[in-house]
TORMAR-665507 format. One line per field, with one value per residue: chain; y, x, z of N, C-alpha, C in turn; residue in three letters. Coordinates in steps of 0.02 Angstrom, whole numbers, plus 50000, padded with zeros to 5 digits. Layout:
N
cadena	A/...
n_y	Y/...
n_x	X/...
n_z	Z/...
ca_y	Y/...
ca_x	X/...
ca_z	Z/...
c_y	Y/...
c_x	X/...
c_z	Z/...
residuo	ALA/...
//
This chain:
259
cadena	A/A/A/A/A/A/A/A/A/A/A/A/A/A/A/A/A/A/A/A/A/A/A/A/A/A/A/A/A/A/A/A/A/A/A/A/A/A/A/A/A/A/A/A/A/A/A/A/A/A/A/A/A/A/A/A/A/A/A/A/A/A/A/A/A/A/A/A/A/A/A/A/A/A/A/A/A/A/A/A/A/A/A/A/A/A/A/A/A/A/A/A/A/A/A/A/A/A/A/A/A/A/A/A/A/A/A/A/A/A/A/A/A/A/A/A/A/A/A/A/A/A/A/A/A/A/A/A/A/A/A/A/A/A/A/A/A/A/A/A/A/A/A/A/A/A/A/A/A/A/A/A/A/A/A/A/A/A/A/A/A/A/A/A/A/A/A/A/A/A/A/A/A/A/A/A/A/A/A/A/A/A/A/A/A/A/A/A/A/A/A/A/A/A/A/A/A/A/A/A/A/A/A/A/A/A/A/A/A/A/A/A/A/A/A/A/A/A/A/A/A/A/A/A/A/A/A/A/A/A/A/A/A/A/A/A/A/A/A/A/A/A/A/A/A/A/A/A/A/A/A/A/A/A/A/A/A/A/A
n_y	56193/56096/55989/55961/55874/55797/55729/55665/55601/55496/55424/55375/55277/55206/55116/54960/54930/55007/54962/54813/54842/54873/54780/54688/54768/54761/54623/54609/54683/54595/54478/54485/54520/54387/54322/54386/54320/54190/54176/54254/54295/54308/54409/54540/54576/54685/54790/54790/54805/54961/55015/54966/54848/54840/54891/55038/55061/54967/55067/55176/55125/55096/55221/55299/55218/55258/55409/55434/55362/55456/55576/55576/55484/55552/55637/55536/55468/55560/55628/55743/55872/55859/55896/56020/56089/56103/56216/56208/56289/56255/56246/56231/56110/56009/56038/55991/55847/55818/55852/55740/55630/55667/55639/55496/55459/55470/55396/55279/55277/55263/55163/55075/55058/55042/54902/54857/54862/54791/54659/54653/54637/54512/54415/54439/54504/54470/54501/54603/54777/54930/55039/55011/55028/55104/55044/55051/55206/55283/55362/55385/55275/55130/55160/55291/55302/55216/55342/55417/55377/55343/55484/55544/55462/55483/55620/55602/55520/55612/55684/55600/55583/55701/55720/55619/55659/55777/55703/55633/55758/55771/55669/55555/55430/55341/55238/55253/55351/55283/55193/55282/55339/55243/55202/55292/55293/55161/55210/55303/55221/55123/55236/55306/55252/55305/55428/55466/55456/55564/55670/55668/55733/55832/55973/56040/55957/55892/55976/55936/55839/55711/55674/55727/55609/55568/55570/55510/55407/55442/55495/55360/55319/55381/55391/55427/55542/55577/55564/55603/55736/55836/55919/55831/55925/56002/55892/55909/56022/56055/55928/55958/56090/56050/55959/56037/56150/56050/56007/56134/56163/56038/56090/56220/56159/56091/56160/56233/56137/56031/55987
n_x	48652/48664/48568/48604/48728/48661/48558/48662/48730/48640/48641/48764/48758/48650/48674/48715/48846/48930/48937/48992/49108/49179/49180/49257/49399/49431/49448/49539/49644/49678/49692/49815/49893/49885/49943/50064/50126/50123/50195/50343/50446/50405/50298/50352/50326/50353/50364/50249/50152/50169/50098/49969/49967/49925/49814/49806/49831/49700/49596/49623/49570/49444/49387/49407/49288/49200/49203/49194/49050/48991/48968/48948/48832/48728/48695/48679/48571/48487/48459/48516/48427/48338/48386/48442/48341/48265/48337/48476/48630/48723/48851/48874/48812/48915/49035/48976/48971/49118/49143/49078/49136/49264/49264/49212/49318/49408/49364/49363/49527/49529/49463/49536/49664/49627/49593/49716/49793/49742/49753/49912/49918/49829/49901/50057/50119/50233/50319/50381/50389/50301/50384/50497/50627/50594/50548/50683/50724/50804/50772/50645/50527/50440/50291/50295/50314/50215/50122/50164/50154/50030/49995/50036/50012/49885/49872/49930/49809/49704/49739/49761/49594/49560/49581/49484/49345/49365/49369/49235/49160/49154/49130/48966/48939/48962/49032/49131/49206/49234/49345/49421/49495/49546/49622/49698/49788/49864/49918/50029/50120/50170/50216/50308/50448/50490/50486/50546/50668/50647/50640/50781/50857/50772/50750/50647/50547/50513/50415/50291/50137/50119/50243/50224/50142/50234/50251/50209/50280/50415/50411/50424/50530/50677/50781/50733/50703/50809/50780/50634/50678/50624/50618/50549/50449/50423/50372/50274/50187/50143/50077/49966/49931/49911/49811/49712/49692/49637/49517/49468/49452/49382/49255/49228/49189/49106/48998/48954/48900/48805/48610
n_z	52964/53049/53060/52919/52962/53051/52954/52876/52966/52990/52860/52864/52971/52937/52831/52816/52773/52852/52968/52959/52885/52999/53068/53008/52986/53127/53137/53038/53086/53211/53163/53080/53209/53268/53165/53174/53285/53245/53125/53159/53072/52959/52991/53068/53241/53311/53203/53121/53227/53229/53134/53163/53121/53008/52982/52939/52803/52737/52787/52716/52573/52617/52663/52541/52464/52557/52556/52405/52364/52459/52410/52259/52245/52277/52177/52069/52106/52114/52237/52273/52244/52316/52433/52409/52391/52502/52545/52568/52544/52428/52452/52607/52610/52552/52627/52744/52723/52704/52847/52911/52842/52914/53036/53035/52987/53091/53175/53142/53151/53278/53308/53250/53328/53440/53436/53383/53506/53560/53506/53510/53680/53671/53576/53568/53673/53753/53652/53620/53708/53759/53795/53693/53602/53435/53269/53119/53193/53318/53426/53470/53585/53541/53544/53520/53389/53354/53382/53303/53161/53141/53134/53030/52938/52945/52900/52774/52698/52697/52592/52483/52487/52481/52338/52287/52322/52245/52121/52133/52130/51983/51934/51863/51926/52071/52073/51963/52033/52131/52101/52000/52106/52188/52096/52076/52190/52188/52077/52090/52174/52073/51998/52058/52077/51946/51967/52057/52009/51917/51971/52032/51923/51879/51990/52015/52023/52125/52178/52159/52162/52173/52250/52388/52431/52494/52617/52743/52710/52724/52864/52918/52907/52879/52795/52661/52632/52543/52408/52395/52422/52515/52663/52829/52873/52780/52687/52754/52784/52643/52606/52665/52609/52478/52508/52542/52415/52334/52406/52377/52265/52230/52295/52197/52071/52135/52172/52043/51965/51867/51909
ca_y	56148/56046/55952/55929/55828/55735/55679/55617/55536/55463/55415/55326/55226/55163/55068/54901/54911/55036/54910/54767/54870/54878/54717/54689/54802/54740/54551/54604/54697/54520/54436/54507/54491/54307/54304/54401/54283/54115/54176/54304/54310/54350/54479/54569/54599/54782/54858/54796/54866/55043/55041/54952/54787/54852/54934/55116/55048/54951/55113/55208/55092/55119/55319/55306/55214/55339/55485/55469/55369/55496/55623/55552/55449/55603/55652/55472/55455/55633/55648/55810/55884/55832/55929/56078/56092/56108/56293/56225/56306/56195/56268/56216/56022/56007/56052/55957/55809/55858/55852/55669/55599/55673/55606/55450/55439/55470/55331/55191/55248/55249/55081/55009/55074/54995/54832/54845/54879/54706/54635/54632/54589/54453/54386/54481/54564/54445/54518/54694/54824/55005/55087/54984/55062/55075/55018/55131/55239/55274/55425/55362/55211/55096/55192/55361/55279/55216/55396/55472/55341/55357/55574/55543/55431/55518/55681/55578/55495/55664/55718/55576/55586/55773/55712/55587/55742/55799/55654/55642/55796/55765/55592/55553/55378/55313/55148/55273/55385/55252/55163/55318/55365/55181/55193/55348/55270/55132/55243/55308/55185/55116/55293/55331/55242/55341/55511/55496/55462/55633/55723/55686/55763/55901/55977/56088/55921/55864/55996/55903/55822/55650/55674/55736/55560/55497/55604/55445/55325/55472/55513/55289/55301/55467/55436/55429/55623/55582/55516/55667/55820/55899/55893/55806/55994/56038/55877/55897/56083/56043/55901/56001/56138/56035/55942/56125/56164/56000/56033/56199/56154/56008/56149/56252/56116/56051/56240/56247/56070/56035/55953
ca_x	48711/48647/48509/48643/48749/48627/48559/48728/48770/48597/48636/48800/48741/48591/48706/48761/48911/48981/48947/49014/49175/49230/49197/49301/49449/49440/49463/49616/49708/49677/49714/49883/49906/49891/49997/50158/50142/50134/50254/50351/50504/50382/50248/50379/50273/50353/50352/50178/50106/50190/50046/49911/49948/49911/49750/49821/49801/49645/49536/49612/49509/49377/49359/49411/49233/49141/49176/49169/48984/48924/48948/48909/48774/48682/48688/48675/48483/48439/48441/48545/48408/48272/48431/48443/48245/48269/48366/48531/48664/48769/48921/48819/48790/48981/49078/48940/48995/49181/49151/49060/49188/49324/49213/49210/49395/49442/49308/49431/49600/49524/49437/49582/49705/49610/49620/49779/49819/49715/49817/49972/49893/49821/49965/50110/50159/50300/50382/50412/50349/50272/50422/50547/50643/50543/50599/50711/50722/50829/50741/50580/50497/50360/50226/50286/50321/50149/50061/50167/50147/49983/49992/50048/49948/49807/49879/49925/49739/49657/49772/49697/49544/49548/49577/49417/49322/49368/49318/49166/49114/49164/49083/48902/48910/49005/49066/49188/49254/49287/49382/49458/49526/49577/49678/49764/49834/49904/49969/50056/50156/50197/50253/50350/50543/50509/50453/50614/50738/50653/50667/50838/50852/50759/50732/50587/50472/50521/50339/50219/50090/50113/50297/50200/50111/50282/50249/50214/50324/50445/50405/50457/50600/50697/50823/50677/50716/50851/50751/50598/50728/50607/50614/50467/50435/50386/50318/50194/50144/50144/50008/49905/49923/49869/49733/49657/49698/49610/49459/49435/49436/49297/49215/49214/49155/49024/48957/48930/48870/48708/48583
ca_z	52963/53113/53037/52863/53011/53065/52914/52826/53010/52997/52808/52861/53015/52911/52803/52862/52763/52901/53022/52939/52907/53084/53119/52949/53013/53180/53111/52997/53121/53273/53114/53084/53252/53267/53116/53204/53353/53237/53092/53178/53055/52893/53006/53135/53269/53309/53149/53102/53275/53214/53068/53161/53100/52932/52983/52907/52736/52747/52824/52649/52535/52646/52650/52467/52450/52584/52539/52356/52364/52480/52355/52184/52250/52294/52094/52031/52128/52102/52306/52293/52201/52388/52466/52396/52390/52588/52550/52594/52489/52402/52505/52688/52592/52550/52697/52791/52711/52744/52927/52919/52837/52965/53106/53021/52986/53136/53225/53102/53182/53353/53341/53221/53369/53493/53407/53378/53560/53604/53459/53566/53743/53688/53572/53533/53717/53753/53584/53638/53724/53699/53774/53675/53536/53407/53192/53070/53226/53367/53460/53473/53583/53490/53555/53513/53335/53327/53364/53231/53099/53134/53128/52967/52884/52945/52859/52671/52698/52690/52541/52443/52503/52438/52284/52299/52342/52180/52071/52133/52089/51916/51894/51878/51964/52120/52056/51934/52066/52189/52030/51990/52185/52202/52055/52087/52252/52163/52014/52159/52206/52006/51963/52111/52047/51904/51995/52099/51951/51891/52030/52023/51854/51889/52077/52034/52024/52198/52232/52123/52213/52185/52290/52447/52457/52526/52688/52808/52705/52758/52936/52957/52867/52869/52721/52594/52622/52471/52358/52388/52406/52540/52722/52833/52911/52694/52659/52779/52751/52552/52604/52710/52582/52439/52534/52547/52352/52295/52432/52353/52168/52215/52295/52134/52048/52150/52163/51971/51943/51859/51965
c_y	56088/55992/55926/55872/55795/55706/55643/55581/55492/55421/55350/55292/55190/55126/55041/54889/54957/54993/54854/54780/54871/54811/54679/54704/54778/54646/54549/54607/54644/54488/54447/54515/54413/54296/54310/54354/54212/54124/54248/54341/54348/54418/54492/54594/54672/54795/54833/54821/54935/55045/54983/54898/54775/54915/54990/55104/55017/55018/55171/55184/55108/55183/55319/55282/55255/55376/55472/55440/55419/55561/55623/55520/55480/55638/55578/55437/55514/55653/55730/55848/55903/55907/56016/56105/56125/56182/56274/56265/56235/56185/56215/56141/55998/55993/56005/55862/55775/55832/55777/55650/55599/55651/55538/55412/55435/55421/55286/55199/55246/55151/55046/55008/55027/54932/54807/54827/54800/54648/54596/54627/54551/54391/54390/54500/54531/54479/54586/54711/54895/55039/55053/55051/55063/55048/55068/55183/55245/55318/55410/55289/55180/55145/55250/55337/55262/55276/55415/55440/55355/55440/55559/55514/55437/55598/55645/55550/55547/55687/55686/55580/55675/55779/55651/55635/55762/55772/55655/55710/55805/55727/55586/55469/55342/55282/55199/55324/55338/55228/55208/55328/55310/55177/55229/55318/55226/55147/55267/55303/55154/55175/55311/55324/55300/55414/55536/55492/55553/55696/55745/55731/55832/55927/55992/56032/55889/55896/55990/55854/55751/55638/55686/55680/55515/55535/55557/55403/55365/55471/55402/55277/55367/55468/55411/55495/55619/55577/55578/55728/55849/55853/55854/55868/56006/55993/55880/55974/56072/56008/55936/56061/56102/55992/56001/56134/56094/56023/56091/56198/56107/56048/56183/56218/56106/56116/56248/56192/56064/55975/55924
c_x	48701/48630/48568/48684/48728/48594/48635/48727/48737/48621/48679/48789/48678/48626/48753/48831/48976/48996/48987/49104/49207/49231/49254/49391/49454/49477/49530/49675/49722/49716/49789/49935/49957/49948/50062/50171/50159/50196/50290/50433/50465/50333/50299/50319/50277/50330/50292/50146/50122/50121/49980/49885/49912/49862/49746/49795/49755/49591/49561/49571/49458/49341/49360/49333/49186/49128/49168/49094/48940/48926/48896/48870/48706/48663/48652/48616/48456/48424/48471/48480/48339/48307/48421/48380/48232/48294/48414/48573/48707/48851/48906/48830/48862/49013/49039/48945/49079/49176/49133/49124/49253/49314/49230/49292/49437/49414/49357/49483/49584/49498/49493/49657/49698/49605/49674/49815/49804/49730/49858/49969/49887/49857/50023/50149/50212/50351/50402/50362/50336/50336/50509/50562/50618/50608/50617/50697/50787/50823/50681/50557/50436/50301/50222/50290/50250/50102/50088/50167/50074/49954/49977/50039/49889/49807/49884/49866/49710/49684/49727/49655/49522/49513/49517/49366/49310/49316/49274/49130/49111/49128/49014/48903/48957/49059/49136/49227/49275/49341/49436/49511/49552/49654/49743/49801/49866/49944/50033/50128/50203/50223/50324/50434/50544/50524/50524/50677/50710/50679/50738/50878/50846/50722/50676/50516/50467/50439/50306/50178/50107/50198/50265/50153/50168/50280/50253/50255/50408/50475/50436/50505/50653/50757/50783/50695/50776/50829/50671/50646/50685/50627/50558/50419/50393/50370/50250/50170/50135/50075/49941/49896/49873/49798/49680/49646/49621/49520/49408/49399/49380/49251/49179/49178/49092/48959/48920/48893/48805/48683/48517
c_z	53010/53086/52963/52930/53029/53019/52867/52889/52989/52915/52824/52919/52993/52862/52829/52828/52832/52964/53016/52908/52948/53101/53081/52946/53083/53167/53071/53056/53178/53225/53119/53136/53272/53238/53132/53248/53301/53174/53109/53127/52977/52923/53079/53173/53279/53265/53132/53158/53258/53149/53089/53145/53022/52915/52949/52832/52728/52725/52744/52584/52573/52638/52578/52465/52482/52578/52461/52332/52444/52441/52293/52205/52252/52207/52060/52047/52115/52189/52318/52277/52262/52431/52485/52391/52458/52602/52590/52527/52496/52458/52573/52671/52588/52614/52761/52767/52712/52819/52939/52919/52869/52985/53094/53013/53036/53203/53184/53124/53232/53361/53321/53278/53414/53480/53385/53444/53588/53577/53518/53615/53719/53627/53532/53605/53732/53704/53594/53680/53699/53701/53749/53624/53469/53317/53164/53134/53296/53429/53483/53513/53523/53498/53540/53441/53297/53347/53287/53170/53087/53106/53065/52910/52873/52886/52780/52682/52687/52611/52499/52438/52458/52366/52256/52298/52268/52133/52065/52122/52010/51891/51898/51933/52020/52114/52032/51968/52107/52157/52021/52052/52198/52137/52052/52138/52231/52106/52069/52167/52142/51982/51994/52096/52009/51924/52027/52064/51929/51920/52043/51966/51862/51952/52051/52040/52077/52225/52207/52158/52240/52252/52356/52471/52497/52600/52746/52795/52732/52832/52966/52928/52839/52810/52664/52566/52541/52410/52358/52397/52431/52612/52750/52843/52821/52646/52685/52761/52687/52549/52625/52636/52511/52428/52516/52474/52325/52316/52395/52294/52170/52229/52266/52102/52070/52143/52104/51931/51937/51890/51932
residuo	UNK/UNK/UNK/UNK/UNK/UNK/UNK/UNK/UNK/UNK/UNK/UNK/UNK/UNK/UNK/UNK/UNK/UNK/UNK/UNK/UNK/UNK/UNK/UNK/UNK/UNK/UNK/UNK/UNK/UNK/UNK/UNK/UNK/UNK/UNK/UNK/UNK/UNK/UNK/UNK/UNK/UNK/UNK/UNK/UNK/UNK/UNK/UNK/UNK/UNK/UNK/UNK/UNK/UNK/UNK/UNK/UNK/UNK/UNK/UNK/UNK/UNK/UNK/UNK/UNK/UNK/UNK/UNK/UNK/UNK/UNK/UNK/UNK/UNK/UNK/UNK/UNK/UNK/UNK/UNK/UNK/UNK/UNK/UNK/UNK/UNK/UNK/UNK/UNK/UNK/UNK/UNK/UNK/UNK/UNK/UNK/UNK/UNK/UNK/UNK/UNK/UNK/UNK/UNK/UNK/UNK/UNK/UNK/UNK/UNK/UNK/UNK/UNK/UNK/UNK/UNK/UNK/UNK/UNK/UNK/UNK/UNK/UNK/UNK/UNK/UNK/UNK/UNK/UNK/UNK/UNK/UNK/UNK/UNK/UNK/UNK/UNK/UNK/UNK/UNK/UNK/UNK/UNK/UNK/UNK/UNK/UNK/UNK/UNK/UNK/UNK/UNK/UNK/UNK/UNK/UNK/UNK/UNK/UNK/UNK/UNK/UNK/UNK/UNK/UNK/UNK/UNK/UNK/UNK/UNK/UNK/UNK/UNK/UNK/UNK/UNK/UNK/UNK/UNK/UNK/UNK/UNK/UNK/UNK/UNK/UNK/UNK/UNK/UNK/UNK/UNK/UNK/UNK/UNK/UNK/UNK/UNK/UNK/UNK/UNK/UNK/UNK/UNK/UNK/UNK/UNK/UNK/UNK/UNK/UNK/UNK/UNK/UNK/UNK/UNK/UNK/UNK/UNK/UNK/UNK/UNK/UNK/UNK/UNK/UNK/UNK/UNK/UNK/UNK/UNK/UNK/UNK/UNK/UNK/UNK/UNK/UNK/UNK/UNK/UNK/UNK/UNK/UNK/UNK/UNK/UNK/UNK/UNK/UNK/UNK/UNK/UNK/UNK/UNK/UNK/UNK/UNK/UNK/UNK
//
């Protein structure tokens, strides 16, 4: 398992697109910055520091392309094929790809944090502070607002991502899982009026999957809860639960997949 870890790290620090990403994400979130300080009535400076200055959604296009070309890419050159030659099991190659991509996901909210943070020093801090009150909130300062926006976009980021996971073990070539995983996130968002007129209709679809993607738009806005018919306490176990479900089934998949 060691040696699988160090070659994927080695895989994704040998491509300059990981590099050129941060500096990418680092440039939006200054950017967006700038922007609250010079138009501060169209980019509030609070509520865009609660998400990083955007950064949260950014770093989901991003993993959406990481993890699903470090899967299918490994099919789509015949490199799985070098892999498994080596006497890993397929299981061992998986899960060891799994762990990158945590690693990796969790290096974009730390750096996009920390650029967020140097954001508002260097021009935003006149406009609030951390322990102000934060938006849609009255319990919470800014700063406790921006861990848990963050919690919780880190938890719906994995959900998708699950479901990335998936794809790619389905697809033979990158390009159509990232395509695919990009699209679902914006089906998403176009289904969603409809999803919540149904829901109203009929409760029992309040626990279909696509309802547990409102978990973070939730956790910043607590009467969404009307409109999903769960609490945040059972949308977040639901995500976590079907993160795992999705994980498993690419699992299955990838297990049986011809090579």
């Amino acid at each position: 398992m060691n040696t699988l870890l160090w070659q994927e790290s080695f895989k994704l620090l040998k491509k300059k697109s990981t590099y050129w990403v941060s500096i990418m994400l680092a440039g939006i979130v200054l950017g967006f910055a700038l922007l609250s300080r010079l138009y501060p009535k169209v980019f509030p400076a609070k509520m865009f520091f609660t998400s990083s200055f955007g950064a949260t959604t950014w770093v989901v296009f991003v993993m959406i392309a990481a993890c699903a070309t470090s899967l299918s890419m490994e099919f789509q050159y015949g490199t799985i094929k070098e892999i498994i030659y080596q006497q890993y099991s397929r299981s061992t190659i998986l899960i060891s790809k799994w762990l990158i991509m945590l690693v990796y996901s969790l290096y974009l909210y730390l750096m996009t944090g920390i650029a967020a943070l140097l954001g508002k020093l260097l021009f935003v801090n006149s406009k609030f502070s951390l322990t102000d009150i934060g938006v849609y909130t009255h319990h919470q300062t800014v700063l406790q607002q921006w861990f848990t926006n963050m919690g919780s976009n880190f938890v719906t980021l994995w959900f998708v991502l699950s479901l990335v996971f998936l794809f790619a073990t389905l697809f033979k070539t990158s390009t159509t899982a990232v395509t695919v995983g990009i699209v679902t996130f914006f089906a998403f968002n176009v289904v969603s009026t409809l999803m919540f007129q149904l829901i109203a209709k009929f409760n029992w679809l309040k626990w279909n999957p696509f309802n547990f993607m409102n978990y973070a738009n939730q956790v910043q806005d607590s009467t969404r809860d009307a409109l999903t018919k769960l609490s945040d306490t059972q949308l977040l176990v639901g995500s976590l639960s079907y993160t795992a479900l999705f994980l498993g089934i690419g699992f299955l998949f990838f297990r049986r997949r011809n090579v």
